[in-house]
N, CA, C and O atoms as a GROMACS GRO file, in nm:
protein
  308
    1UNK      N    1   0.082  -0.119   0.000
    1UNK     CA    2   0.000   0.000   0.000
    1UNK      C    3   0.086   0.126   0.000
    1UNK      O    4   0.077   0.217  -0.082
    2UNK      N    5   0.170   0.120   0.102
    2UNK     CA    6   0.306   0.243   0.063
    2UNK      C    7   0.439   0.229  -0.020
    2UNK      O    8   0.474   0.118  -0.061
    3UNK      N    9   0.485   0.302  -0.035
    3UNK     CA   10   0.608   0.286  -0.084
    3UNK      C   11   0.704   0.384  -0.024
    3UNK      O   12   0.673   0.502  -0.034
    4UNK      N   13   0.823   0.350   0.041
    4UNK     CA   14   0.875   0.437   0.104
    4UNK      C   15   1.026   0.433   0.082
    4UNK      O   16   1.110   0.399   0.166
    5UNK      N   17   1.046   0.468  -0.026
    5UNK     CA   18   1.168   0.487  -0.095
    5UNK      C   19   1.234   0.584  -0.067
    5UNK      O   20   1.353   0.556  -0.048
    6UNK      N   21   1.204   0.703  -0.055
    6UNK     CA   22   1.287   0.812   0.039
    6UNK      C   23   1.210   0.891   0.130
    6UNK      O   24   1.090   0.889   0.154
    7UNK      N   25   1.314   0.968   0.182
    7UNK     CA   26   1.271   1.061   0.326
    7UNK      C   27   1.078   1.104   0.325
    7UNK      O   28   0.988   1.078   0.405
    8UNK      N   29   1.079   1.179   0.190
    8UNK     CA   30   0.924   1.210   0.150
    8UNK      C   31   0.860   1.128   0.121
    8UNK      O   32   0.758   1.188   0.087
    9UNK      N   33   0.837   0.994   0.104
    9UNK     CA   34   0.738   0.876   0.093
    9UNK      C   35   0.714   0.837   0.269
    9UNK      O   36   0.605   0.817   0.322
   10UNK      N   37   0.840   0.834   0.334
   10UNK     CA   38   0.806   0.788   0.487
   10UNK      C   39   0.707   0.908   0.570
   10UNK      O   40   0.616   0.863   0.640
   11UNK      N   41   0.726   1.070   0.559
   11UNK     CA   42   0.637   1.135   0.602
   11UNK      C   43   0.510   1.098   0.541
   11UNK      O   44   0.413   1.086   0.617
   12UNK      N   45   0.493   1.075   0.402
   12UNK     CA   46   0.363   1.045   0.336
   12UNK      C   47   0.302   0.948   0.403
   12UNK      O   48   0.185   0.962   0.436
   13UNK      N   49   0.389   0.811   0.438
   13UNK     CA   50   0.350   0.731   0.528
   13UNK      C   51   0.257   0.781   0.658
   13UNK      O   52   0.135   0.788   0.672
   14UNK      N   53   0.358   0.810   0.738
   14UNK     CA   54   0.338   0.872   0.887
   14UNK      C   55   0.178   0.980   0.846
   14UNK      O   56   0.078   0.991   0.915
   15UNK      N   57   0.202   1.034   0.737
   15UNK     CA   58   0.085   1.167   0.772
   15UNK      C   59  -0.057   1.053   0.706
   15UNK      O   60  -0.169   1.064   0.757
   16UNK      N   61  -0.036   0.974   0.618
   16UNK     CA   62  -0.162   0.881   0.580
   16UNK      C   63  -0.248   0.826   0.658
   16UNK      O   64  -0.370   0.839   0.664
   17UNK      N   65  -0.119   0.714   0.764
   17UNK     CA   66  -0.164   0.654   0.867
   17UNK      C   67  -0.207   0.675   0.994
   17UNK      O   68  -0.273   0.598   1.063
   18UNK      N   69  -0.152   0.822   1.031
   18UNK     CA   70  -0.247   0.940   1.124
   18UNK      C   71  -0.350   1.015   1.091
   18UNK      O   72  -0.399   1.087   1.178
   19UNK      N   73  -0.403   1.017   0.965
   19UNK     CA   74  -0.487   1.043   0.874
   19UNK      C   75  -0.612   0.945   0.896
   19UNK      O   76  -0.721   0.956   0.952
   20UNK      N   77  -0.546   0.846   0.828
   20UNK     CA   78  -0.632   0.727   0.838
   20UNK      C   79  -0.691   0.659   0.975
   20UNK      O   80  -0.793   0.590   0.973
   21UNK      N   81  -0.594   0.693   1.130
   21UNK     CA   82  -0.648   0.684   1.200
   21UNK      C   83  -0.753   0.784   1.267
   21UNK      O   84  -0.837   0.735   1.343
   22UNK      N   85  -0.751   0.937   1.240
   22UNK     CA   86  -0.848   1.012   1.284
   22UNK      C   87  -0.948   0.989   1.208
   22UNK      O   88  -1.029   1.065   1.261
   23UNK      N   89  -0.997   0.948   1.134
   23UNK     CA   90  -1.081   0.913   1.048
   23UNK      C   91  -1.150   0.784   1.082
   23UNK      O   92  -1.265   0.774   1.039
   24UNK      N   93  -1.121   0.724   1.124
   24UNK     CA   94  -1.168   0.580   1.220
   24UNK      C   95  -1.217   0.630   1.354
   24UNK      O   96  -1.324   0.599   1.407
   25UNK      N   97  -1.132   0.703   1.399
   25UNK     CA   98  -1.174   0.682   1.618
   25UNK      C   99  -1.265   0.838   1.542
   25UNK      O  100  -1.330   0.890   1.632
   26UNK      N  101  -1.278   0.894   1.447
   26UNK     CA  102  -1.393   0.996   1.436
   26UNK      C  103  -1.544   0.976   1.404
   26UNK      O  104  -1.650   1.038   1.413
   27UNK      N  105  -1.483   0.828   1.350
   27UNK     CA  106  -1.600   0.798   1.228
   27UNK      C  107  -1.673   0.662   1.311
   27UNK      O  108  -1.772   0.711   1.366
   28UNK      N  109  -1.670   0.547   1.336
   28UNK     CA  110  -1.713   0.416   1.358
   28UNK      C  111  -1.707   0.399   1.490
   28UNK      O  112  -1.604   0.415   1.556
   29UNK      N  113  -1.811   0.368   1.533
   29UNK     CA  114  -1.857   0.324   1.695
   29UNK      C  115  -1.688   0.232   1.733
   29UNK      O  116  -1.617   0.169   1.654
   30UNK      N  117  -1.670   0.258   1.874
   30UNK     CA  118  -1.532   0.230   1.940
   30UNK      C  119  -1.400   0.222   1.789
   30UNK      O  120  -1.321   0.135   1.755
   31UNK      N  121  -1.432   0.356   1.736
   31UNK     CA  122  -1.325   0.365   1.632
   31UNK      C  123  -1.195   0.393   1.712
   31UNK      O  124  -1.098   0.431   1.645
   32UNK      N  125  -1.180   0.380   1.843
   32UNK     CA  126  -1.094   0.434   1.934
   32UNK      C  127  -1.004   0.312   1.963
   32UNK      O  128  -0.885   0.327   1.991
   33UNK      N  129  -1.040   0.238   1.958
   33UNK     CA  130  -0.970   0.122   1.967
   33UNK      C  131  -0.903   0.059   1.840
   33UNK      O  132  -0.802  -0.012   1.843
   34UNK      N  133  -0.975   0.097   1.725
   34UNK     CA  134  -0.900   0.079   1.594
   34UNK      C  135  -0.799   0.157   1.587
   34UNK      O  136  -0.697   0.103   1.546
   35UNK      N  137  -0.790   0.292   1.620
   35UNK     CA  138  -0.782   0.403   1.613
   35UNK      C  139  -0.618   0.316   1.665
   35UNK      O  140  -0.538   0.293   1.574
   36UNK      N  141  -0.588   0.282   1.776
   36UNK     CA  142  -0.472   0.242   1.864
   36UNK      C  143  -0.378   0.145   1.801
   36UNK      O  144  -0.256   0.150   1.788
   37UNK      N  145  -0.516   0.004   1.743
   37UNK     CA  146  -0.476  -0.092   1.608
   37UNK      C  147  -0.348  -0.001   1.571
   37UNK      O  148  -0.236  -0.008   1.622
   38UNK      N  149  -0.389   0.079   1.476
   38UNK     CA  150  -0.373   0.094   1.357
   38UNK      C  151  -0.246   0.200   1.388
   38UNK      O  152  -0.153   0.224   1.310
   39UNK      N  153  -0.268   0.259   1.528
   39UNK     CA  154  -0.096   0.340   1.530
   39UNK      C  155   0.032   0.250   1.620
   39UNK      O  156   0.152   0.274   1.632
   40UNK      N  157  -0.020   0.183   1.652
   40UNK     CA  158   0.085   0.052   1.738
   40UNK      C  159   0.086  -0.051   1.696
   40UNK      O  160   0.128  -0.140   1.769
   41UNK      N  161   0.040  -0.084   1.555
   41UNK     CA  162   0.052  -0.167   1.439
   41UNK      C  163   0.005  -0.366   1.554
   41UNK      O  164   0.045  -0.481   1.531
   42UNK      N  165  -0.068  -0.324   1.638
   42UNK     CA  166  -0.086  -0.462   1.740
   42UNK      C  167  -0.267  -0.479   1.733
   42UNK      O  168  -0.324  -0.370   1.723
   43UNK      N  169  -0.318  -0.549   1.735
   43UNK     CA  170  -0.466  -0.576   1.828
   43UNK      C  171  -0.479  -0.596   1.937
   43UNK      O  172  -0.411  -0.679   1.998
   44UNK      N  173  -0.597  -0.504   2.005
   44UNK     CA  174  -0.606  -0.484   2.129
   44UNK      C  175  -0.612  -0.608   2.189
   44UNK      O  176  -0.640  -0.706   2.119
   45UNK      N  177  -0.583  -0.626   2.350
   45UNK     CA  178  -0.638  -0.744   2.382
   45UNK      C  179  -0.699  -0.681   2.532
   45UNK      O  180  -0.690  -0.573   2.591
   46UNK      N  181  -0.760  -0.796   2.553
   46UNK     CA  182  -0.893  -0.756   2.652
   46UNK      C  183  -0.845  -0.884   2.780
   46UNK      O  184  -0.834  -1.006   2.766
   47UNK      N  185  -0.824  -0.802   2.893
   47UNK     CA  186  -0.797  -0.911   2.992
   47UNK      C  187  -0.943  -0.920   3.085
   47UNK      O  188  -0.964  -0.835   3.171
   48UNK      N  189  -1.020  -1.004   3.066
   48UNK     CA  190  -1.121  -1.031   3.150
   48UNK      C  191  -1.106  -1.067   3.288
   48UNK      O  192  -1.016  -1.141   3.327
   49UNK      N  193  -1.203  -1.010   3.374
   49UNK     CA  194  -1.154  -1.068   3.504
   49UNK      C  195  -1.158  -1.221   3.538
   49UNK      O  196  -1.188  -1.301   3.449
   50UNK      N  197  -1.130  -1.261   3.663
   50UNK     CA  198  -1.156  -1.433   3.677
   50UNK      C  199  -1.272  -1.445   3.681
   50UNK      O  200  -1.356  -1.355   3.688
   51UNK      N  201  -1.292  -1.602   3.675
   51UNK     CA  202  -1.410  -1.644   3.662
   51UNK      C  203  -1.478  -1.654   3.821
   51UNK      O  204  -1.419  -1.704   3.917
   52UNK      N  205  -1.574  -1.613   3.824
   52UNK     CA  206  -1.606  -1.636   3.973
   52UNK      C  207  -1.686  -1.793   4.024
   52UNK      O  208  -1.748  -1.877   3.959
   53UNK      N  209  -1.650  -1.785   4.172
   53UNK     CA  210  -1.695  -1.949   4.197
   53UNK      C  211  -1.857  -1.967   4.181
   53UNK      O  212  -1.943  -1.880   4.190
   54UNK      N  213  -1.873  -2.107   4.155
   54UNK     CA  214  -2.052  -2.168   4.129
   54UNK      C  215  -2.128  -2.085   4.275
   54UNK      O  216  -2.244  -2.054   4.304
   55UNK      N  217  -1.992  -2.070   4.344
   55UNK     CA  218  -2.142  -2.035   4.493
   55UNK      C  219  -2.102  -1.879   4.506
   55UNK      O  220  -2.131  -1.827   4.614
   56UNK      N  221  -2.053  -1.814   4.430
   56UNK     CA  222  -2.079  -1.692   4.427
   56UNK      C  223  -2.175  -1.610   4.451
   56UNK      O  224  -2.265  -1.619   4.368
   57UNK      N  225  -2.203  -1.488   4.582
   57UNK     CA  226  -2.362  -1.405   4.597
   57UNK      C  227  -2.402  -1.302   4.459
   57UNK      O  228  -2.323  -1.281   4.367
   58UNK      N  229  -2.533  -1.249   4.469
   58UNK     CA  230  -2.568  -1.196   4.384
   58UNK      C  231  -2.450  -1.039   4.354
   58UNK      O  232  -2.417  -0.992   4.245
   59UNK      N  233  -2.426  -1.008   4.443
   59UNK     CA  234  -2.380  -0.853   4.466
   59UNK      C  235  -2.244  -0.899   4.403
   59UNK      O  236  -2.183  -0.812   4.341
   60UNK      N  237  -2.182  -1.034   4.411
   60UNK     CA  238  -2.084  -1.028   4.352
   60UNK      C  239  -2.040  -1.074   4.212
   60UNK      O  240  -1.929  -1.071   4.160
   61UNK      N  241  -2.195  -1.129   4.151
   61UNK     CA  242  -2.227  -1.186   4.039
   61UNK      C  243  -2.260  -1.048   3.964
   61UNK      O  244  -2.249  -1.050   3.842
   62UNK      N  245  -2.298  -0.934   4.022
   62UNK     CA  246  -2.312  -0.820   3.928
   62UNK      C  247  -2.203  -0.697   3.946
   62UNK      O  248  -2.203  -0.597   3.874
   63UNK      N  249  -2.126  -0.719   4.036
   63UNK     CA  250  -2.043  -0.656   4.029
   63UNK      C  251  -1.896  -0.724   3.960
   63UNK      O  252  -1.790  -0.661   3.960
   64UNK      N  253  -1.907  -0.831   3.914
   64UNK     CA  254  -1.830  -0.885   3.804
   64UNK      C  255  -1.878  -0.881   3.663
   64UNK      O  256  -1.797  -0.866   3.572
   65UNK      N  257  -2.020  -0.895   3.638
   65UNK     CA  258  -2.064  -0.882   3.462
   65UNK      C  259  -2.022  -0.703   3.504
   65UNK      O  260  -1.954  -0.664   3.409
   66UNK      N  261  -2.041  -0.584   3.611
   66UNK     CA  262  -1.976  -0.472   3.540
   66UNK      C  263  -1.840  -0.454   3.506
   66UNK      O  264  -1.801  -0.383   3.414
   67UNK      N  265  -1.775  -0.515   3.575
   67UNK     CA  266  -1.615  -0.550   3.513
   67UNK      C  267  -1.586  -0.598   3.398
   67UNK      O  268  -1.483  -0.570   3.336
   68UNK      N  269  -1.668  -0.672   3.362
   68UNK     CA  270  -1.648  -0.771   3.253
   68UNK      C  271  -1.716  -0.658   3.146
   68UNK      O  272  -1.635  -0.640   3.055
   69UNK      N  273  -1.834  -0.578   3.126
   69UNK     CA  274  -1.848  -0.476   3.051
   69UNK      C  275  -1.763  -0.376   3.045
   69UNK      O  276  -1.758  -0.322   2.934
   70UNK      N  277  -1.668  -0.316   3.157
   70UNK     CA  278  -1.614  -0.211   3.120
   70UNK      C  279  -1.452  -0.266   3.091
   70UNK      O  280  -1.368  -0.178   3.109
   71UNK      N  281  -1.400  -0.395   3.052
   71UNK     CA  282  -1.311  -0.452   3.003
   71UNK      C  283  -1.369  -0.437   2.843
   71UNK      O  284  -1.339  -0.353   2.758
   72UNK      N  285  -1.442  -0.527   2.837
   72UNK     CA  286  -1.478  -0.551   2.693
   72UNK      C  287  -1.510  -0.320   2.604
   72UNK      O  288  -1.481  -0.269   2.496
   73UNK      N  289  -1.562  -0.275   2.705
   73UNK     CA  290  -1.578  -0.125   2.638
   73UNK      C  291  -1.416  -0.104   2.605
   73UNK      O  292  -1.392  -0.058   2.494
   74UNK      N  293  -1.332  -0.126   2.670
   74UNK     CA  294  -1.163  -0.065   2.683
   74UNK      C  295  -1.119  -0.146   2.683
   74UNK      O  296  -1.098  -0.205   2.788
   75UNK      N  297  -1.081  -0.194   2.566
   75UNK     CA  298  -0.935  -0.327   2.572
   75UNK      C  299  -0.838  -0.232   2.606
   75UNK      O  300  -0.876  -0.117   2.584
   76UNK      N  301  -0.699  -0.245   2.665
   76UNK     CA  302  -0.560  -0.221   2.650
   76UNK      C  303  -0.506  -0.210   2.546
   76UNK      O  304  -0.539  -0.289   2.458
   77UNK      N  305  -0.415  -0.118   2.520
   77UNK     CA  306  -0.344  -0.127   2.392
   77UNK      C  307  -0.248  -0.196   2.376
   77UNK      O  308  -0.193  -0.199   2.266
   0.00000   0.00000   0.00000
């Protein structure tokens, strides 16, 4: 997709692909996370919390699915 044969093809690079990422985290629901993709050249990963035990109480059965939602909203970069 690039070609970066001298000094001015690598800025072309750099200004495309910062280009191309404001244009994502501006444009597409959690484009913010592509947005990260795409400048640290990695995919996010998402550390979920542990699994909780079978005899787990309610208060702690919902205060883990909110962990587990606000992991999955914000992977790590």
């Amino acid at each position: 997709m690039y070609d970066c044969a001298s000094a001015c093809h690598v800025d072309r690079y750099t200004n495309m692909t910062n280009e191309i990422a404001l244009y994502v985290a501006t444009t597409f629901k959690n484009g913010n996370d592509v947005r990260k993709a795409i400048e640290y050249l990695n995919i996010p990963t998402i550390k979920l919390p542990d699994d909780l035990p079978t005899d787990a109480i309610v208060a702690a059965k919902k205060s883990w699915e909110k962990k587990v939602d606000k992991c999955t909203k914000n992977p790590s970069p």
